[in-house]
Structure formats: C-alpha cells, structure tokens
N, C-alpha and C positions, 0 to 999 in steps of 0.2 A: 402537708408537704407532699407533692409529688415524687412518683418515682417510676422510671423506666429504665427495667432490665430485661434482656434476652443474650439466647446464648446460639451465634450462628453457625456451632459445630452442628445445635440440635434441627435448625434448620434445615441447614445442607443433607442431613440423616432424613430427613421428614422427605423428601426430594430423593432419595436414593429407595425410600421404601415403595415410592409410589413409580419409579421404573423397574422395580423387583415385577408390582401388578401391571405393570406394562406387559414386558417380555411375559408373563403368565399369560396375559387375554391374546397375545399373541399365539404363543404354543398350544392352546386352547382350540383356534381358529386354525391354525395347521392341524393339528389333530382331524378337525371336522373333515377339512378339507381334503385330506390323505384319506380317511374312512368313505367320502362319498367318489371316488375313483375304483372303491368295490365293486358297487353297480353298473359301472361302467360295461364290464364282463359279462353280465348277464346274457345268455342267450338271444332274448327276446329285445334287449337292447341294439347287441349288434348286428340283429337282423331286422329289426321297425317292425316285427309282428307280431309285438305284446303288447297287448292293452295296458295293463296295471304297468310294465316297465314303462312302456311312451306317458301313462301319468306320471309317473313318480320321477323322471330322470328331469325335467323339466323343472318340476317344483324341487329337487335338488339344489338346482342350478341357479335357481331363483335363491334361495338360500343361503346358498354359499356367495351368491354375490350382496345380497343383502348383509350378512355375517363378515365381507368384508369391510362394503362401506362403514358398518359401524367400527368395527376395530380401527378404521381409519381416521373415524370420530373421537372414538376415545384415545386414542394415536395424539391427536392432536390439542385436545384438551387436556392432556397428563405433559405434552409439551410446551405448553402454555401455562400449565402451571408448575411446574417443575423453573421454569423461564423468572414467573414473577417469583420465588422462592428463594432463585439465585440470587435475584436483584436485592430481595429482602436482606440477605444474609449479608451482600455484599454493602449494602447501607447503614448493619449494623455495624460491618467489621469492619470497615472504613474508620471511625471514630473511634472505634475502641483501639485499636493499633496505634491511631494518632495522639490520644491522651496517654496510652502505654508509652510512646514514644518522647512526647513532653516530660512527662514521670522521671525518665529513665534521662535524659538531657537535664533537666533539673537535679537530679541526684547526683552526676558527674560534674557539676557545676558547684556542687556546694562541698563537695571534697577539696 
C-alpha cells in the first residue's frame, strides 16, 4: 500500500528559514560594504599619491562589486526556491482542505 503524507505548515516554515539566510547574506554584504568606505579616508587615497592605497582601493572595489553580484545570485535562487516551495505547499493544501471540506459536508449530511 502506498502512502503520501506531508504537512504544508512545515513547508511554508522551510521557506521562511531560508529568507531568515537571505536577509543574513544580505546584512553580511552591508557590513562589507559599510567597512570598505573606511579606506576611502585614507590620506593617500584622497590625494592619488599612495601606492599601496591606488592598489588596494581598486581591488576593493572589485570586490564589493563582485560580493554584490553574487548576493544578487543567491537573491535570486533563495527566490526561486522559496517560489517552488510555495507552489508545493500550496498543492498539498489544496487537497487537503478539499477532502477536509468533503468530510465536514458529508458529516452535516448525515445528521
């Protein structure tokens, strides 16, 4: 005998923990990105007559724009998955409401 149970409360929860780690790699990437406007300051920055500042601000920069596209990746794959998760929940809890509600019409029927 087959059997197929789930339960789309724990679903929808599974989809809420994984935009918890959203907004994390988010505040993450703010972090960075607030910390590397330190350098900015630097003497030798805002005058273009340091050596080590004219390496470092660039490869910053490089950085943080790389650190966003990816947050913007995983942005969008935790939205996509979050997306099909919905759909899941909402295919289980379709049927289950509907036999709930047969149940419950069947019961007042036989009163």
């Amino acid at each position: 005998m087959s059997k197929f149970s789930t339960n789309a409360s724990e679903i929808l929860a599974s989809s809420e923990e994984l935009r918890k780690l959203q907004l994390l790699g988010r505040k993450m990437a703010e972090n960075f990105w607030q910390g590397t406007t330190y350098y900015e300051s630097w003497p030798g920055v805002a005058g273009g007559d340091d050596a080590f500042a004219n390496a470092l601000v660039p490869q910053l920069k490089r950085l943080a724009e790389s650190l966003g596209m990816a947050v913007e990746s995983v942005d969008q794959v935790v939205n996509g998955v979050v997306e099909a998760l919905g759909g899941e929940a909402l295919a289980v809890k379709k049927p289950q409401d509907a036999a709930l509600e047969d149940i419950q019409q069947q019961g007042e029927v036989r009163r």
